[in-house]
C-alpha positions in Angstrom: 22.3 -135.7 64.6 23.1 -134.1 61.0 19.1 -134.6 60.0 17.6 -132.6 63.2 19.6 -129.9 62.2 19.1 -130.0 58.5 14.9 -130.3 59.1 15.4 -127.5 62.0 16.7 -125.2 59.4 14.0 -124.7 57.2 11.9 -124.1 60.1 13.6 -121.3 61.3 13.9 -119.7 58.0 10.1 -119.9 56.9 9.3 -118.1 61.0 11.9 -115.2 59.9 10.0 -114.6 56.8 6.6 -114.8 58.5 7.7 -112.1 60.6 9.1 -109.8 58.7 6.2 -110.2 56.5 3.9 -109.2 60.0 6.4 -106.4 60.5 6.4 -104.8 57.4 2.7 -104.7 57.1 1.9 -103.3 60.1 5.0 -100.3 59.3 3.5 -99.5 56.2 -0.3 -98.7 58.5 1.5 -97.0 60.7 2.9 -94.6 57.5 -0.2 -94.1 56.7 -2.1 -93.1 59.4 1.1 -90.6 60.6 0.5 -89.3 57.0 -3.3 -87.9 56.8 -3.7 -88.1 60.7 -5.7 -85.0 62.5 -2.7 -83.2 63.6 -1.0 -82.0 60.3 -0.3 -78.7 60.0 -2.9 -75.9 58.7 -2.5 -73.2 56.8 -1.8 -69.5 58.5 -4.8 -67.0 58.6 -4.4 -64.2 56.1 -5.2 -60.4 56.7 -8.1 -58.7 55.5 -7.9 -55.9 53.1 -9.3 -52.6 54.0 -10.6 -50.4 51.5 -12.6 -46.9 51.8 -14.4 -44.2 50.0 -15.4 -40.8 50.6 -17.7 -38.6 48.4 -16.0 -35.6 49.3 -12.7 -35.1 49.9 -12.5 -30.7 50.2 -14.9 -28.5 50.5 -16.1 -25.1 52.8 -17.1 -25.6 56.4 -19.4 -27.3 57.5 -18.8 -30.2 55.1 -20.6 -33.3 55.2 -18.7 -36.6 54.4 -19.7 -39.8 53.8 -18.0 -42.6 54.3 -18.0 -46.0 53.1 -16.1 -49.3 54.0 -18.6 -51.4 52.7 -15.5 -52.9 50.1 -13.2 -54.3 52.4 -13.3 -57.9 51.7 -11.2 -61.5 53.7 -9.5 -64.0 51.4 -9.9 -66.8 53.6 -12.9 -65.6 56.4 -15.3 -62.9 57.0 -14.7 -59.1 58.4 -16.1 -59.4 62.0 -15.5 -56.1 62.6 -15.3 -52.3 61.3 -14.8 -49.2 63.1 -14.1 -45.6 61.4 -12.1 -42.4 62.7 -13.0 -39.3 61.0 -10.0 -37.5 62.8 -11.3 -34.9 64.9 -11.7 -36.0 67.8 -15.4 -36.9 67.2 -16.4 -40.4 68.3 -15.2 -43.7 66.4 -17.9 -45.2 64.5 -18.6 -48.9 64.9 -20.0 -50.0 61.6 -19.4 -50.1 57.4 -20.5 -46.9 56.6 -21.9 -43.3 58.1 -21.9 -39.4 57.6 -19.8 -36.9 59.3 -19.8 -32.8 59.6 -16.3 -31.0 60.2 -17.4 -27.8 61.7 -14.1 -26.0 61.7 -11.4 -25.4 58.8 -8.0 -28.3 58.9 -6.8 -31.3 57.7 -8.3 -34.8 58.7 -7.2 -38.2 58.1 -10.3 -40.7 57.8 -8.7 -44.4 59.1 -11.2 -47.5 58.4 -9.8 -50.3 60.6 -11.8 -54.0 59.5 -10.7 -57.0 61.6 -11.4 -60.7 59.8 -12.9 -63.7 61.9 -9.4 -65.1 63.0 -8.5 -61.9 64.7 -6.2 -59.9 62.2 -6.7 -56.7 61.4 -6.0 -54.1 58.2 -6.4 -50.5 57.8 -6.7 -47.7 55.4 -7.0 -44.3 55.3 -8.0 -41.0 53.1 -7.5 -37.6 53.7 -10.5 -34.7 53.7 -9.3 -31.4 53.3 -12.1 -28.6 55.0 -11.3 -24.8 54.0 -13.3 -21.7 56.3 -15.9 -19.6 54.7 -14.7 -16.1 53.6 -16.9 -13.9 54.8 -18.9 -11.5 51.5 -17.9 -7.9 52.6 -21.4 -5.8 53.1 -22.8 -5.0 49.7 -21.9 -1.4 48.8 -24.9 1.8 47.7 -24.6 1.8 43.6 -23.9 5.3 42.7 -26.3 7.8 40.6 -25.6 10.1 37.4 -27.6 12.1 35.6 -27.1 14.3 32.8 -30.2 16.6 32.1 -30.3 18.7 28.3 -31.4 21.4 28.6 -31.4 22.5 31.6 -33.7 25.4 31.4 -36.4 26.7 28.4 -39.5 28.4 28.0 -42.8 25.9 28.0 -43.5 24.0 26.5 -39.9 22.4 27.6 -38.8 19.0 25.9 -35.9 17.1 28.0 -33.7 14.9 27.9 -32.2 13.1 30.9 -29.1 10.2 30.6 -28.9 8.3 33.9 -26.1 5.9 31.7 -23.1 6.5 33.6 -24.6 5.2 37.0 -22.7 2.4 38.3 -22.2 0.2 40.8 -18.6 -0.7 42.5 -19.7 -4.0 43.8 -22.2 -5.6 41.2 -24.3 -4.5 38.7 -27.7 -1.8 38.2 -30.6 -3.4 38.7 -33.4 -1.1 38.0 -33.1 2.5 37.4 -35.8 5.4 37.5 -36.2 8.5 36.2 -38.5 11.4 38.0 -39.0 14.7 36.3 -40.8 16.1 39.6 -43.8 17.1 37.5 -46.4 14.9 39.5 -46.4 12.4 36.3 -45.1 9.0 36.8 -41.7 8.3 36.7 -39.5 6.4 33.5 -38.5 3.7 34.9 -36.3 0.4 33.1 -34.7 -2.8 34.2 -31.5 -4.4 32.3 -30.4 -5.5 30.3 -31.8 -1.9 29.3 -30.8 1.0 31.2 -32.6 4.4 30.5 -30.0 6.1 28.9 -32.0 9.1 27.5 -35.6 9.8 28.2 -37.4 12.6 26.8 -40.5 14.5 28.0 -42.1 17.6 26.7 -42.9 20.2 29.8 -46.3 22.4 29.1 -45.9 23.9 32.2 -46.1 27.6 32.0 -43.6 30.0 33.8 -44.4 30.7 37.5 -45.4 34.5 38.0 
């Protein structure tokens, strides 16, 4: 009896090491398949960035804007979509870039909106500032002086007339013209020379 157990003994110790040999292989490619299988976790999408430009940010009304999105960029994807509000009240622009006319005097707020190809979204925004027209008040007559020396002679009569001291309360004298009213052509000058004394001789004898 003592050498059946003494042979069985060996037996059942080399089948335990066998196993646990089986065992711990097939563990270990288990590991590694749970490890690099399809179903670890991916990474979370990122928002775009939104970015816009104007080339004009004030001016008199009607002012023409343009404005440009054309910029806005994804870190991990593409922009699938753009849209831009100009602010009042005017239709929202699908697309990167247009122009828009403010008609009336305010303040606007231009939003660009972009949204990336996983569905988030990122907005930016710039303000245009429109001011009304002042209306030019009507243009005003210039007024007329004249000096004449002398002012009365026997003929032949030399004179001299100063139209100088004309002005003009809302701008300048643009021409000015001189008529003795003795069927001879007038003097006439433009500036930056203004007839300030022109002399003619009169031969006209006295009236009867």
């Amino acid at each position: 009896m003592r050498r059946k157990n003494i042979a069985a003994t060996p037996f059942a110790v080399i089948a335990s090491v066998a196993l646990a040999g089986c065992g711990g292989g097939g563990g270990s490619s288990s590991d590694d398949n749970g490890g690099g299988g399809p179903n670890s976790p991916t990474s979370a999408n990122q928002a775009p960035t939104a970015r816009l430009t104007l080339d004009h940010a004030s001016g008199n009304a009607p002012l023409t804007v343009t404005a440009s999105a054309t910029d806005s960029s994804d870190a991990d994807g593409t922009i699938a979509s753009t849209t831009i509000n100009f602010g009042d009240g005017g239709a929202v622009f699908n697309g990167t870039g247009t122009t828009h006319t403010y008609g009336t005097a305010g303040t606007f707020t231009v939003t660009v909106t972009v949204t990336d190809n996983g569905g988030m979204t990122a907005t930016t925004t710039k303000t245009v500032t429109v001011a009304s027209v002042v209306s030019q008040p009507a243009n005003q007559a210039p007024v007329a002086q004249l000096s004449v020396t002398p002012t009365s002679g026997p003929a032949p009569l030399s004179v001299s007339a100063d139209a100088s001291a004309s002005s003009d309360p809302d701008g300048t004298i643009a021409s000015t013209a001189i008529d003795f009213g003795d069927a001879m052509p007038p003097l006439r000058a433009s500036p930056p020379r203004l007839i300030s004394s022109a002399r003619r001789e009169r031969t006209r004898s006295p009236r009867p």
